[in-house]
C-alpha positions in Angstrom: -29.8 -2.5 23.2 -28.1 -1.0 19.7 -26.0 1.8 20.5 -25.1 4.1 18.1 -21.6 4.8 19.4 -20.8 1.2 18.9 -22.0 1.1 15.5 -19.6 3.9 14.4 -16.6 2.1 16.2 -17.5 -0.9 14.2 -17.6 0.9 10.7 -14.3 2.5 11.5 -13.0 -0.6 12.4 -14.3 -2.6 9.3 -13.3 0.1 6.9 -9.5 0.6 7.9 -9.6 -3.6 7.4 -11.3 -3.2 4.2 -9.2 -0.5 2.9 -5.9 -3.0 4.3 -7.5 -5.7 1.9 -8.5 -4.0 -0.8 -4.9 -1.8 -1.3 -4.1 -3.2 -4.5 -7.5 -2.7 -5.8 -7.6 1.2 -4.0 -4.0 2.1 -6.1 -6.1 1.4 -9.3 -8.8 3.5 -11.1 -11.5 0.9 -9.2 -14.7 0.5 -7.4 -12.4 0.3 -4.2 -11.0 3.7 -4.9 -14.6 5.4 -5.5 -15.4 3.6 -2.3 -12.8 4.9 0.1 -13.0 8.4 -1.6 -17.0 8.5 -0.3 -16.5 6.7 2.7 -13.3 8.5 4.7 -15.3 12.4 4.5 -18.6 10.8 4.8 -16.9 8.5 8.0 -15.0 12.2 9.3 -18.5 14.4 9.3 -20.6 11.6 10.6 -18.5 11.0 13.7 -19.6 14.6 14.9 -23.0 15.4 13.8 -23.5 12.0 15.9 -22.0 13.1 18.9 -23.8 16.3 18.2 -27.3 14.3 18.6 -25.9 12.6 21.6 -26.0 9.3 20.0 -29.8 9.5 20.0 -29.2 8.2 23.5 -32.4 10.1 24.9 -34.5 9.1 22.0 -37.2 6.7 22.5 -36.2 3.2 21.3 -38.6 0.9 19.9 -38.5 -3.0 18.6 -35.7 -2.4 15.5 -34.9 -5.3 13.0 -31.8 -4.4 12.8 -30.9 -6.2 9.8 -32.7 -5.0 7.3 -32.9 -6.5 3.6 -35.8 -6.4 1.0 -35.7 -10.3 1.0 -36.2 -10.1 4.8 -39.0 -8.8 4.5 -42.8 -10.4 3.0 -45.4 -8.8 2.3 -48.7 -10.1 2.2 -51.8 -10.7 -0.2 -53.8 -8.4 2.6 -50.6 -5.8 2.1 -49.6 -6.8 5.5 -45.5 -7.2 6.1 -43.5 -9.7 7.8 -40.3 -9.9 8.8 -37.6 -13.0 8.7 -34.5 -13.4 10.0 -35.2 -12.1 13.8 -31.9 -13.3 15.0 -30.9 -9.5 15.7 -33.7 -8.1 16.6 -33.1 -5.1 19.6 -33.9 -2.0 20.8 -32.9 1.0 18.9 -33.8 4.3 17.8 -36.4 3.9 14.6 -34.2 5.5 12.2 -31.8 2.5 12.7 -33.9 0.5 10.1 -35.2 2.9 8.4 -31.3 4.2 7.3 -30.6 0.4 6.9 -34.0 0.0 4.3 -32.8 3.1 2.7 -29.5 2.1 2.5 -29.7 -1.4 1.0 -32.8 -0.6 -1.5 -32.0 1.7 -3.6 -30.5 5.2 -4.4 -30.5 8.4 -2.3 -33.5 10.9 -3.9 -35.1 13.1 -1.4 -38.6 12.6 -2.9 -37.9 8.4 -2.2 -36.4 9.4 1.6 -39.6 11.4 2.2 -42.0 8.5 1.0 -40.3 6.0 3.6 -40.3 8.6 6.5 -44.1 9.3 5.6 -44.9 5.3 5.6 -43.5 5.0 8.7 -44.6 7.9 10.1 -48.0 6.7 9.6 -47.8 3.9 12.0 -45.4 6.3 14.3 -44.3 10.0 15.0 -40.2 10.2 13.9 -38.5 13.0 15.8 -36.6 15.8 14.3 -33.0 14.6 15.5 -33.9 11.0 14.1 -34.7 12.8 10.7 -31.3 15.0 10.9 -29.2 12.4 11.4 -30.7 9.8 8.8 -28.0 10.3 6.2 -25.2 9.6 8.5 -26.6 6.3 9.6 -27.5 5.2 5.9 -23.6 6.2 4.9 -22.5 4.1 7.6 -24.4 1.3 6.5 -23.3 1.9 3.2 -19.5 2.0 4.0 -19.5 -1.4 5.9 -21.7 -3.0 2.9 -20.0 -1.7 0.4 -16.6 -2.3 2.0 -17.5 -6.4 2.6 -18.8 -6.6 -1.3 -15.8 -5.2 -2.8 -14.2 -7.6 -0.6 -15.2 -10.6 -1.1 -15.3 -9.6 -5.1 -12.0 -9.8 -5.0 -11.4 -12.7 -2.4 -8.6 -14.6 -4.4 -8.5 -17.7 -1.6 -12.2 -18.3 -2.0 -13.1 -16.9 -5.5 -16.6 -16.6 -6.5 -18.3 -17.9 -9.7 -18.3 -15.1 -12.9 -21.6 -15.0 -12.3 -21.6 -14.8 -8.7 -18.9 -12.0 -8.7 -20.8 -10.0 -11.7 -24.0 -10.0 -9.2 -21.7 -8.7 -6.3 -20.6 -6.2 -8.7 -23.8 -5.0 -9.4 -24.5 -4.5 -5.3 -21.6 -3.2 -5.0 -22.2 -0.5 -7.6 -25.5 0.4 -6.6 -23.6 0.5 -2.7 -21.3 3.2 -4.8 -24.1 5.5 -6.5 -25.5 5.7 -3.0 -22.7 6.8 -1.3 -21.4 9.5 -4.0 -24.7 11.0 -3.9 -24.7 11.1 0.3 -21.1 12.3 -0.2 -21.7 15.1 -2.7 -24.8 16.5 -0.6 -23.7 16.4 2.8 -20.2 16.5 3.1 -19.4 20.6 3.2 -16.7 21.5 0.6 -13.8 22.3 2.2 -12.3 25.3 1.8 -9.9 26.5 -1.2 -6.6 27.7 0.1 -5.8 31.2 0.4 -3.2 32.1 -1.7 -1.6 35.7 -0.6 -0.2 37.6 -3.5 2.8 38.7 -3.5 5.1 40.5 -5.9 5.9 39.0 -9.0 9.5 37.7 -9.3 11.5 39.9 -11.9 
């Protein structure tokens, strides 16, 4: 049974030991940088609108994937899918996979979040609270993903190939658009400091 609490105490975990093994790449004008400056306020407001909606503890679960990719899934000539790589399969709240197929293909657009909520909704009703909390779950997909690319990019014990490391790039970058745009729409601004003025210094 995947529980959501767990899920957030393993993305804080990884990203305090990404952010540990990416410091010299997070001091630079980097990929690394763009991706702790979306993922600590997006990690901060998703800890409470989660505990908010309970952890979707009371929410029906059903049979979730739990790890899911575009290549995991085939479609066939009849436009029937199937799915590989079952090894994690579990019960979970829907959203769960749906945040993950959001997550890993493709940008954030409301018009594209609406179309996979309608797809599935055809084959199944998703509550309201699943639909709030969807962008929390697909930034906290995106922080871990986004977090293990940039890290193993820059592995310098096991290096990759060029063009091995431009392709992790690439993920990686699309990993970045995602979050700024999550970061930019749901993270509330925070407040401008008040500044009291006082008299002017002769």
């Amino acid at each position: 049974h995947h529980k959501l609490k767990d899920e957030l105490s393993v993305v804080r975990r990884s990203l305090d030991l990404d952010e540990r093994r990416l410091a010299g790449e997070i001091r630079k004008e980097s990929r690394a940088k763009r991706w702790l400056g979306a993922a600590r306020p997006l990690l901060t407001n998703a800890e409470p609108a989660l505990e908010q909606a309970g952890y979707l503890r009371d929410e029906l679960p059903v049979v979730a994937h739990l790890d899911l990719w575009g290549s995991h899934i085939v479609s066939g000539p009849d436009g029937s899918n199937a799915f590989l790589d079952c090894a994690t399969i579990g019960a979970a709240p829907a959203i769960v996979d749906i945040a993950q197929l959001i997550a890993r293909g493709g940008g954030w657009s409301e018009d594209r979040v609406e179309r996979v909520l309608q797809g599935y909704a055809t084959e199944a009703p998703i509550p309201p609270l699943q639909r709030r909390i969807l962008p929390w779950l697909t930034a906290l997909d995106a922080i871990h993903s986004c977090g293990q690319l940039l890290v193993r990019a820059h592995d310098e014990r096991n290096p990759l190939s060029d063009k091995d490391r431009r392709t992790v790039f690439v993920a990686a970058d699309l990993q970045l658009q995602l979050l700024a745009t999550l970061a930019s729409k749901f993270v509330p601004v925070p407040p401008r400091a008040y500044r009291r003025q006082g008299p002017r210094p002769n």
